[in-house]
N, C-alpha and C positions, 0 to 999 in steps of 0.2 A: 253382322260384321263382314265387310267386304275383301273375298280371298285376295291375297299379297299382289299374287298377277294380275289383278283388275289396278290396283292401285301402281306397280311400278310400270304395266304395259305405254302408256302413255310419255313417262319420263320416257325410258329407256328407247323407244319410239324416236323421241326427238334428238335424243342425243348419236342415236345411232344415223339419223337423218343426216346429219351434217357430217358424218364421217364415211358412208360408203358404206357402212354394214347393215343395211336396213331390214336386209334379208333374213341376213342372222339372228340378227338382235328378235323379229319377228316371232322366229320360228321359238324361242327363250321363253319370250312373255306368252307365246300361247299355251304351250306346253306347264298346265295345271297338277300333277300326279303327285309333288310333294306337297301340295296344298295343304293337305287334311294331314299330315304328319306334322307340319310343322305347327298350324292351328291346333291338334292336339297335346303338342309339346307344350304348347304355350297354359291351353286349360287343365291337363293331368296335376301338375300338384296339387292347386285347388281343389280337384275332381278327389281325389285320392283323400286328403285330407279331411273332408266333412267324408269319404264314409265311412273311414276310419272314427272319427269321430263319434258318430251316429251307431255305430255296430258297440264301443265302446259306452257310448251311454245305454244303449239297452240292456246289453252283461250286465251293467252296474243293480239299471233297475230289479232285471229280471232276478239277480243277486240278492238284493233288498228285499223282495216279498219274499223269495225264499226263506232269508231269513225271519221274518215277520211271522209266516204262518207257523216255523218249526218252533218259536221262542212262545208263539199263543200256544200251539199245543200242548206244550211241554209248561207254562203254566199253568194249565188247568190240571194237571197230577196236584199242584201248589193249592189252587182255589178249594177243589174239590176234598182236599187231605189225603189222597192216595200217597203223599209221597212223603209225609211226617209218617202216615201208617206203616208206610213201606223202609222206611229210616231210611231213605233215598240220601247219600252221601254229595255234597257238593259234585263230585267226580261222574256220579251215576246221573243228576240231574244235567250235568253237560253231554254226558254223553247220549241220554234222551234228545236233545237237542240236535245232536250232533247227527245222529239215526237215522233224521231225515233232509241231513243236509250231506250227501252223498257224493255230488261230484261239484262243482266249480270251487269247493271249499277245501283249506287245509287244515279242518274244523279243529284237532284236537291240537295242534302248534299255536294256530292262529285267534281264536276263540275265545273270549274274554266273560265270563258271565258271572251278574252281580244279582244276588236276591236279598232284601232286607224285610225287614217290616218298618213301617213309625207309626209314631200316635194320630198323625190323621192326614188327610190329602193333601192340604197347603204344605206340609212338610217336606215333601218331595221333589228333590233339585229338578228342574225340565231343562237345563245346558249341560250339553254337553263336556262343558268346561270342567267340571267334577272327574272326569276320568283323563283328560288329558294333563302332561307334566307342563314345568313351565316352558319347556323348549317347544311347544307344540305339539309333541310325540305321543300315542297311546299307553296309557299308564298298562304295565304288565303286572305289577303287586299290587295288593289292598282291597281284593273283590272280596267279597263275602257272603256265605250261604246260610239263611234265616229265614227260614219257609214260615216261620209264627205257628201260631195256632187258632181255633176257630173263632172268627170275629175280628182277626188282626187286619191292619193291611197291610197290603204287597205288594212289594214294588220287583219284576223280575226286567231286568235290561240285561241286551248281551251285545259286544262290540266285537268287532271285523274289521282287520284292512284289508282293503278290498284293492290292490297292487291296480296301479296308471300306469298305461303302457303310449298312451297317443296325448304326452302331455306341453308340445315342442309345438303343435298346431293351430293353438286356437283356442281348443277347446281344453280348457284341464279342469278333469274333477277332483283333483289334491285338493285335500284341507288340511294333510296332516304334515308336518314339518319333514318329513322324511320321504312325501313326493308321493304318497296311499290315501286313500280314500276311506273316511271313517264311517263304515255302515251299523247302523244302532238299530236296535229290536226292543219295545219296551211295551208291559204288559203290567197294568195296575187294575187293582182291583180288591174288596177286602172277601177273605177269602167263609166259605160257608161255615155255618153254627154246628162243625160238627166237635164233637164232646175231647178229641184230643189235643 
């Protein structure tokens, strides 16, 4: 892209030509120092935008395994039976979860988690449609804690809004009607032959 000055030197040139200021007008179109201010001006909101952008989708990601590892962990107390043995209460198995989900999260407000058993793998919704209302919004009532027993399966999912902050530029991770990001953790598996 060719600075301002190369492109108006020329006019300005001729125009000043026929008027007597040649001098002047010269010395104008030489003098290059707001060049790169104003050619900045022009590329900064773009420039700003994707890395906003970019910073905001890696949170998201980095977010999402977070979540992912602390919800597999915290199944296997489930798979294993430590946590039928342990009479691990809905509240206690969230807050295993939650133990290791330490800072970017407002785990115990925001933190949604559902464990069932069913009769067999085809049985188990894979949309996410099942937890949201009909307005788009994350359902906050109706999760349920059913760790089964040995031989059962399990299905342990946990939901997150994960708050859009750079959602006006381009890039928006919203899915949820309320302008959040739905991040889902799910862990299936049937769980060991132990005797409880």
């Amino acid at each position: 892209m060719a600075p301002i000055s190369r492109i108006l030197r020329p006019l300005v040139a001729r125009l000043a030509a026929g008027c007597g200021l040649a001098r002047v007008t010269r010395r104008f179109t030489r003098d290059q120092s707001g060049a790169t201010a104003v050619e900045f001006g022009i590329v900064a909101l773009p420039f700003f935008a994707l890395l906003f952008a970019i910073l905001e989708t890696a949170m998201a990601f980095f977010a999402a395994e977070m979540l992912d590892t602390a919800v597999s962990n915290a199944a296997r107390l489930v798979r294993t039976g430590q946590a039928q043995q342990q009479s691990l209460t809905a509240a206690n198995f969230k807050n295993q979860i939650c133990s290791e989900l330490t800072y970017l999260f407002n785990c115990q407000a925001g933190l949604y988690v559902d464990v069932e058993t069913y009769a067999n793998f085809s049985s188990i919704p894979i949309t996410s449609n099942t937890v949201m209302d009909t307005n788009g919004n994350l359902k906050t009532t109706g999760y349920s804690y059913l760790p089964g027993h040995g031989g059962d399966i399990v299905a342990v999912r946990a939901f997150y809004e994960w708050p859009v902050f750079v959602n006006k530029l381009g890039n928006n991770l919203s899915d949820l009607a309320d302008g959040n990001h739905l991040l889902a953790a799910t862990a299936v598996f049937r769980n060991e032959p132990f005797p409880w």
